[in-house]
C-alpha positions in Angstrom: 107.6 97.3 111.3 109.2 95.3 108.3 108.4 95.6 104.5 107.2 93.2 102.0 110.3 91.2 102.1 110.0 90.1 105.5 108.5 86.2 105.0 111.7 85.8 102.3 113.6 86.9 105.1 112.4 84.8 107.4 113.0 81.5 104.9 116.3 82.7 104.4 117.4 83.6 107.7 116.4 79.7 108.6 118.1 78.3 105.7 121.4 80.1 106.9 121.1 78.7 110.0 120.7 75.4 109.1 123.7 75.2 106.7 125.5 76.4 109.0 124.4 74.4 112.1 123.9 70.7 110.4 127.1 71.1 107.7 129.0 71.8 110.9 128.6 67.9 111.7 131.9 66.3 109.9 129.0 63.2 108.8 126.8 65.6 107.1 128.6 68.0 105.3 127.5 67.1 102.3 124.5 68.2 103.1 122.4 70.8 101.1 119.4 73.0 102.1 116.2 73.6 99.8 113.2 75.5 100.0 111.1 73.7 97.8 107.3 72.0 97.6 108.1 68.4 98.8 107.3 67.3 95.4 110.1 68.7 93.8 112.2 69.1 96.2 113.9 65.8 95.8 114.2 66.1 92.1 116.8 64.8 89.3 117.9 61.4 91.2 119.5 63.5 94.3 120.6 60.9 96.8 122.7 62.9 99.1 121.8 64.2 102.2 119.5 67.4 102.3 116.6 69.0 104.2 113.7 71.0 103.2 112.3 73.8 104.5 108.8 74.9 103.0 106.3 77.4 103.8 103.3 75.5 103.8 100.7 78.5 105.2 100.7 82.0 106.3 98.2 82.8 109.2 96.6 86.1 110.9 98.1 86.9 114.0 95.9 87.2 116.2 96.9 88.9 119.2 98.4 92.0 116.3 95.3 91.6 114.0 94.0 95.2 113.8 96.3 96.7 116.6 97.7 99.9 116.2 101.3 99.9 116.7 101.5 103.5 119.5 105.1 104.5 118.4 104.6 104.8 114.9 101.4 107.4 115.1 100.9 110.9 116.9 98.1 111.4 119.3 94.9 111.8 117.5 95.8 110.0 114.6 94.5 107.5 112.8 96.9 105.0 111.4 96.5 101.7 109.2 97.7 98.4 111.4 100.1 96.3 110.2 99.4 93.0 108.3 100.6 91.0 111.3 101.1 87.4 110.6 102.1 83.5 111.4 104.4 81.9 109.3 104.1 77.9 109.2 106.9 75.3 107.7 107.7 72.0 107.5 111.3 70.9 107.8 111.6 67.5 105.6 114.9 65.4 106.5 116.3 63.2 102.8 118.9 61.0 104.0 121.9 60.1 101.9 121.3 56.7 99.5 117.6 57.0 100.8 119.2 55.4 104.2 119.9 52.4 102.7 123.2 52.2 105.1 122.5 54.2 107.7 119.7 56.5 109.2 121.0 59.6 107.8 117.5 61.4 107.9 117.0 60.7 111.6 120.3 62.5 112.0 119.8 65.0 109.4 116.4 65.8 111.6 118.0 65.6 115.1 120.7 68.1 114.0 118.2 70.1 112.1 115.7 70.4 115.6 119.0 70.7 117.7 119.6 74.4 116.0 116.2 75.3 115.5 115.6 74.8 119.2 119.2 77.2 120.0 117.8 80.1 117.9 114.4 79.7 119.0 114.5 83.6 118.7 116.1 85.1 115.3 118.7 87.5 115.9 119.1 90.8 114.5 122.1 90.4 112.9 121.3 87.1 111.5 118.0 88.6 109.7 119.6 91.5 108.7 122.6 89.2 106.9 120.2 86.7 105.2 118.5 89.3 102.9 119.7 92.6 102.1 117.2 94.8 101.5 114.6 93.2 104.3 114.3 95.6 107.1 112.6 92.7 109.6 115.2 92.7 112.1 114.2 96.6 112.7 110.3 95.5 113.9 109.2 96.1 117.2 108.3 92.3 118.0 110.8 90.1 117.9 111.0 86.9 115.6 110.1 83.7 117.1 110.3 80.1 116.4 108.0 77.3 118.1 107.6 73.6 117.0 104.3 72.8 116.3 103.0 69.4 117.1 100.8 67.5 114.1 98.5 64.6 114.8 98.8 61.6 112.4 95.7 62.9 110.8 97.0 65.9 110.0 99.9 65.0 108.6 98.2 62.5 106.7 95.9 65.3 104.9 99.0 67.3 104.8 101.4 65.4 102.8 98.0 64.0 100.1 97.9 67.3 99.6 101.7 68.1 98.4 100.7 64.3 96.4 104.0 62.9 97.2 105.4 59.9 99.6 105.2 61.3 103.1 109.0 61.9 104.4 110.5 62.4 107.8 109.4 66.0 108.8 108.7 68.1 111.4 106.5 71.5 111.9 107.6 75.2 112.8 105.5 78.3 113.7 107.7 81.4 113.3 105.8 84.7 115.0 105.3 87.6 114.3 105.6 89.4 110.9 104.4 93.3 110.9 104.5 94.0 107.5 103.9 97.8 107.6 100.7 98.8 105.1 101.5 101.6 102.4 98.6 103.3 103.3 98.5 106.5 104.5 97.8 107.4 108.1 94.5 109.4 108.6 94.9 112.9 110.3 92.4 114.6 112.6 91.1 118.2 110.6 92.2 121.2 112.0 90.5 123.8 114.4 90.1 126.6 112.0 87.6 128.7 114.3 85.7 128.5 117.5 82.0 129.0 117.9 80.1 131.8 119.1 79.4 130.6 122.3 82.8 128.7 122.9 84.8 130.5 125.6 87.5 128.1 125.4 89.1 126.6 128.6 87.7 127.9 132.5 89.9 127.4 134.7 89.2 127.8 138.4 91.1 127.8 141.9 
């Protein structure tokens, strides 16, 4: 399981790839990566080309909600599950000049998708480098990234509720997160005695 660190881990392990997968294009190597509300991120006049990546909602897991995990407890125990969870984003393309001359933001977003789509699956070592002190890449479940498709009507309610102008974007589910619970795991009590008319174990031919 992973600690408390693990959604940071996950924005920053995304953010890595992304500045090194779009800046890798000669045309958009100017290009900076944020993780800020869409209302702020394009903030003091910025005109260059950038992309956003926000965490818009953390869900439940289902399919984890409530599940033990069976390597971490000893027969008979009774253990706390992990907070298992969803992680949604939004990935907001701001081309250069506001595209005045060209579409930058429909290549910013095509480049963006392109690695997105080639580390569908985090790796290990790319967790592990984005934050120190995040044990994520050590969970059982492995880290994975999905585009998720919006309706118009969803994005619609979606971007009046950041209250800005609606930008080129796109949406992500990243599952699972096992955040591991501090709690302590519950132990059976021990057989002190037997009683009077126990005889223990009969065991016949």
């Amino acid at each position: 399981m992973s600690n408390a660190l693990a959604i940071a881990a996950v924005t920053a392990t995304r953010r890595n790839l992304l500045s090194q997968g779009v800046t890798a294009d000669q045309d958009l190597a100017d290009t900076t990566i944020t993780t800020q509300p869409p209302d702020q991120a394009r903030a003091n006049g910025n005109t260059a080309n950038q992309i956003n990546v926000f965490l818009y909602q953390a869900s439940p897991n289902a399919a984890w909600r409530n599940r033990d995990i069976p390597s971490q407890i000893n027969p008979g125990e009774t253990s706390v599950p992990p907070l298992a969870l969803n992680l949604f984003y939004l990935v907001t393309a701001y081309g250069r000049d506001n595209d005045t001359q060209n579409p930058f933001s429909h290549h910013l977003l095509g480049r963006a998708m392109s690695v997105l789509y080639d580390h569908c699956i985090l790796g290990r070592e790319e967790i592990k480098a984005a934050l120190p002190g995040s044990d994520l890449h050590m969970q059982i479940e492995r880290v994975r990234v999905t585009q998720v498709s919006v309706s118009t009507e969803e994005s619609s309610k979606l971007w009046a509720s950041f209250q800005t102008q609606y930008r080129l974007s796109v949406a992500y589910e990243v599952a699972v997160l096992l955040i591991e619970s501090t709690r302590r795991s519950k132990l059976p009590l021990a057989v002190l005695t037997r009683g009077k008319n126990d005889s223990g174990i009969v065991a016949t031919a």
